[in-house]
TORKOL-147569 format. One record per residue (C-alpha): residue number from 1; residue in three letters; x, y, z. Coordinates in steps of 0.1 Angstrom, whole numbers. Example, Ala and Ser with C-alpha at 12.3 -4.5 7.8 and 13.67 -1.06 7.14 Angstrom:
<pts>
@seq=1; type=ala; px=123; py=-45; pz=78
@seq=2; type=ser; px=137; py=-11; pz=71
</pts>
This chain:
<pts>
@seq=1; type=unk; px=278; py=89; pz=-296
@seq=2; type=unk; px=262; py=103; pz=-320
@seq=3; type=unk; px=240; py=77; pz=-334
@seq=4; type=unk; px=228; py=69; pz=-299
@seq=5; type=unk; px=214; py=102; pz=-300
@seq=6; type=unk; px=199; py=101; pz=-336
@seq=7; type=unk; px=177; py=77; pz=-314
@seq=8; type=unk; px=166; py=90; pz=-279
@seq=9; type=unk; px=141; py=112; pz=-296
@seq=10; type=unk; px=123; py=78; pz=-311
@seq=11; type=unk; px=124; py=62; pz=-280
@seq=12; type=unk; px=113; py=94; pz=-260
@seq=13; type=unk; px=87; py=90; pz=-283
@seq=14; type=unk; px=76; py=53; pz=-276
@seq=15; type=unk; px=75; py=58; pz=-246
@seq=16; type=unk; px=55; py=87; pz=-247
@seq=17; type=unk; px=30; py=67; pz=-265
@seq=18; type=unk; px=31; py=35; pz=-246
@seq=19; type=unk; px=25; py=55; pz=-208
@seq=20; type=unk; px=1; py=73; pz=-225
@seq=21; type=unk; px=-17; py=42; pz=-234
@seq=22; type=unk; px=-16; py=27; pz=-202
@seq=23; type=unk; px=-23; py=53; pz=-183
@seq=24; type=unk; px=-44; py=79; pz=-195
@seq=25; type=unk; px=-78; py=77; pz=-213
@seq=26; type=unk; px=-94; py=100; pz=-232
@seq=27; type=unk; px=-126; py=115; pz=-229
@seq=28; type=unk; px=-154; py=104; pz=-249
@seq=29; type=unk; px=-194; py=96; pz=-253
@seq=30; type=unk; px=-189; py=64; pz=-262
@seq=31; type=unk; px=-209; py=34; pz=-246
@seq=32; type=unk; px=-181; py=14; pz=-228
@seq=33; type=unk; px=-171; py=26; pz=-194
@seq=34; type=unk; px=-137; py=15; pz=-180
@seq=35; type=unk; px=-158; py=18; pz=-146
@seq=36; type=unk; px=-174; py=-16; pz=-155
@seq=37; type=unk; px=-144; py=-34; pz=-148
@seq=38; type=unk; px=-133; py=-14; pz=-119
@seq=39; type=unk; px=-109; py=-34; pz=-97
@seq=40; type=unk; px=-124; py=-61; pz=-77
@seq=41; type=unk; px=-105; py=-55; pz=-50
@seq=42; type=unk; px=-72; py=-24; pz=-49
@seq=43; type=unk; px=-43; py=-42; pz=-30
@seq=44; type=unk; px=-6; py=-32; pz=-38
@seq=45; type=unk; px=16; py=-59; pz=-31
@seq=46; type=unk; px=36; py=-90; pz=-44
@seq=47; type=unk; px=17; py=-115; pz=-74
@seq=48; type=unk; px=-8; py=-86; pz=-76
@seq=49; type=unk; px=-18; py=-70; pz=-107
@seq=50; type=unk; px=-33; py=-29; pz=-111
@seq=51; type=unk; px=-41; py=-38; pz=-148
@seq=52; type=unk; px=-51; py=-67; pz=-168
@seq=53; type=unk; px=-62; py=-74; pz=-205
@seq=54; type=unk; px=-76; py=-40; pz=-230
@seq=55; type=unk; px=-109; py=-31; pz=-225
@seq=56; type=unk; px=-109; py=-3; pz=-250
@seq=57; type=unk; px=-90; py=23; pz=-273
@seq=58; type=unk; px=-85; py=58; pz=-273
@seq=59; type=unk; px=-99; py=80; pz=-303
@seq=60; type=unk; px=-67; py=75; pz=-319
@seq=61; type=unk; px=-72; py=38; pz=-313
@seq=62; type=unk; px=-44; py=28; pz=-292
@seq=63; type=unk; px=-55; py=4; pz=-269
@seq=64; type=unk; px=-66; py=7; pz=-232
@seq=65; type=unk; px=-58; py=-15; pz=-206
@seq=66; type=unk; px=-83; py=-26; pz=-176
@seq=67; type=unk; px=-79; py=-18; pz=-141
@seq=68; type=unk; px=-75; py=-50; pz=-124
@seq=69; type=unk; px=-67; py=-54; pz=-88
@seq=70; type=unk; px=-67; py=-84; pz=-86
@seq=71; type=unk; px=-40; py=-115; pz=-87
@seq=72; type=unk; px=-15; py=-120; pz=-110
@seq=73; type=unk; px=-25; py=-147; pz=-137
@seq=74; type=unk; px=-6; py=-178; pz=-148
@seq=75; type=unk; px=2; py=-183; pz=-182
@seq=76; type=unk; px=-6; py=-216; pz=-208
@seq=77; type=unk; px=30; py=-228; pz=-217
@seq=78; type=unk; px=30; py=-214; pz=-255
@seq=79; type=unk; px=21; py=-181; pz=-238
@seq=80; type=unk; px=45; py=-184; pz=-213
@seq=81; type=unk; px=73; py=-192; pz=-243
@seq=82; type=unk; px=63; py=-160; pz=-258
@seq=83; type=unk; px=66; py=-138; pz=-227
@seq=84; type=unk; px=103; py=-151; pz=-225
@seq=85; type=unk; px=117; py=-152; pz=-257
@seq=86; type=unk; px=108; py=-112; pz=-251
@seq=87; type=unk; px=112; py=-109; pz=-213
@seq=88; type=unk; px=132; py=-136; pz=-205
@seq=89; type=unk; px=133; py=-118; pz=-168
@seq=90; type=unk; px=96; py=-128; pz=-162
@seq=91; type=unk; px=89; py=-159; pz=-151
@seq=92; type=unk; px=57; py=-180; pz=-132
@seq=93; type=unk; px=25; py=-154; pz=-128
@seq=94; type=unk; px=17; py=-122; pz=-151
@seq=95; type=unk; px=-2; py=-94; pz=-154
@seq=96; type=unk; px=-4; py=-90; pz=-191
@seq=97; type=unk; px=-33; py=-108; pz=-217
@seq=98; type=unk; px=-21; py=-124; pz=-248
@seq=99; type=unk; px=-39; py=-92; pz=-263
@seq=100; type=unk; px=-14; py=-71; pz=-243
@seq=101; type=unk; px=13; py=-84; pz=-244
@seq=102; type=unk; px=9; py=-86; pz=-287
@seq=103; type=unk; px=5; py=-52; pz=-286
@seq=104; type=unk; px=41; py=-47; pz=-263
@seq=105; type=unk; px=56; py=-69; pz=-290
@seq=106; type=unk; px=44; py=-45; pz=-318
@seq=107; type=unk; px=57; py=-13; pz=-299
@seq=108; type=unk; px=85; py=-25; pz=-289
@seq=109; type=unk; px=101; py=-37; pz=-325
@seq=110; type=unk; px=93; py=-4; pz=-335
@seq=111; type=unk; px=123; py=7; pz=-312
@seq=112; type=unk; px=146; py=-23; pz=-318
@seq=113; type=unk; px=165; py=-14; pz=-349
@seq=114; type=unk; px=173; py=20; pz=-329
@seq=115; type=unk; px=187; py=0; pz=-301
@seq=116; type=unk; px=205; py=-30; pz=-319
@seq=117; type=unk; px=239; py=-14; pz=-316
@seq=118; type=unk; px=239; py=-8; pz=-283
@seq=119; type=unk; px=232; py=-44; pz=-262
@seq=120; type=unk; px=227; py=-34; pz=-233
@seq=121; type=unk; px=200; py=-4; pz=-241
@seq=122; type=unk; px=183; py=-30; pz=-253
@seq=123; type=unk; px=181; py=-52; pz=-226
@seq=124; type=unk; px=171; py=-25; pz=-203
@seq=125; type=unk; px=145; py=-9; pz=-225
@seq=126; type=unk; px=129; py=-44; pz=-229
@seq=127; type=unk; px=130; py=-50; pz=-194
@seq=128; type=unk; px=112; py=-21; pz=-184
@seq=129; type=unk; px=84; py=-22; pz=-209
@seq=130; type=unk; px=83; py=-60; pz=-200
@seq=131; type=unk; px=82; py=-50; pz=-162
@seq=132; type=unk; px=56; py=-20; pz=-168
@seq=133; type=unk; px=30; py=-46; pz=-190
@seq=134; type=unk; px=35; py=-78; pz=-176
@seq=135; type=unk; px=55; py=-79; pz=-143
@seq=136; type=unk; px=34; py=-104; pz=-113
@seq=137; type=unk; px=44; py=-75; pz=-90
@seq=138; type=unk; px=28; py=-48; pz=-108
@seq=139; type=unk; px=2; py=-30; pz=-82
@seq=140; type=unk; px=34; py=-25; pz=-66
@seq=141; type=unk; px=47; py=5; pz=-87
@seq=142; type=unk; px=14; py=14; pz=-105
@seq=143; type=unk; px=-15; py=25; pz=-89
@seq=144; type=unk; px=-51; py=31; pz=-113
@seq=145; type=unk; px=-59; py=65; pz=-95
@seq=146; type=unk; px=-89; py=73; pz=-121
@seq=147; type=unk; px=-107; py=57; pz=-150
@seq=148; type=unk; px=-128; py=76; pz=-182
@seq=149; type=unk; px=-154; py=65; pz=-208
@seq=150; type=unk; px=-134; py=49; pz=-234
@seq=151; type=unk; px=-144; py=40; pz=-277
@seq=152; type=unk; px=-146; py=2; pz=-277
@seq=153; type=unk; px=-136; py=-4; pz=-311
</pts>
């Protein structure tokens, strides 16, 4: 019990950083707007996506993703390969670039050691990163509600 709390603070952490990233952008003068790829067309339901590919980065540099209301996107095969051998629960259509989902690889091994003893923390914490980056069904459970100036870097 007590190692699996020497943990929760690191993942609190991650996922801290990784909503943040999604969700929230910064303020700043640079030239990019996130308005210029403003969703072509808001619709919340099944094999529709609210964000697709990264479009910028924050000041500290973590990366941005697009509003995209659009639908969900199907994968090349190798792609496809690499979304399952990390989220062997998506399958057919995704939401997520190869940019994206590189950078869901990268946060997310930053957690795994944490979560190796415990199986089934593991599976769940990669399911719902998976699900929050890359699931077809996405607009269904997040909705864009504003966009900001971003640093494209």
């Amino acid at each position: 019990m007590a190692s699996v709390l020497g943990f929760l603070p690191a993942i609190y952490l991650l996922q801290v950083i990784f909503f943040t990233s999604l969700l929230v952008a910064e303020k700043t003068n640079p030239p990019v707007s996130l308005n210029s790829y403003a969703p072509l067309g808001e619709r919340h339901s099944e094999e529709y996506c609210a964000m697709y590919d990264i479009c910028g980065a924050r000041s500290d540099g973590k990366p941005l993703n697009c509003p995209y209301g659009s639908p969900s996107v199907k994968p090349d095969e190798l792609f496809s390969a690499k979304i399952q051998s990390l989220c062997p629960t998506l399958s057919g259509n995704v939401c997520c670039s190869e940019a994206q989902f590189e950078t869901l690889r990268s946060q997310v091994q930053q957690a795994i050691p944490f979560l190796v003893g415990c199986p089934a923390c593991l599976r769940n914490f990669l399911n719902l990163f998976c699900e929050l980056s890359c699931s077809p069904n996405q607009s269904l459970f997040i909705n864009v509600t504003s966009t900001s100036q971003v640093y494209w870097g």
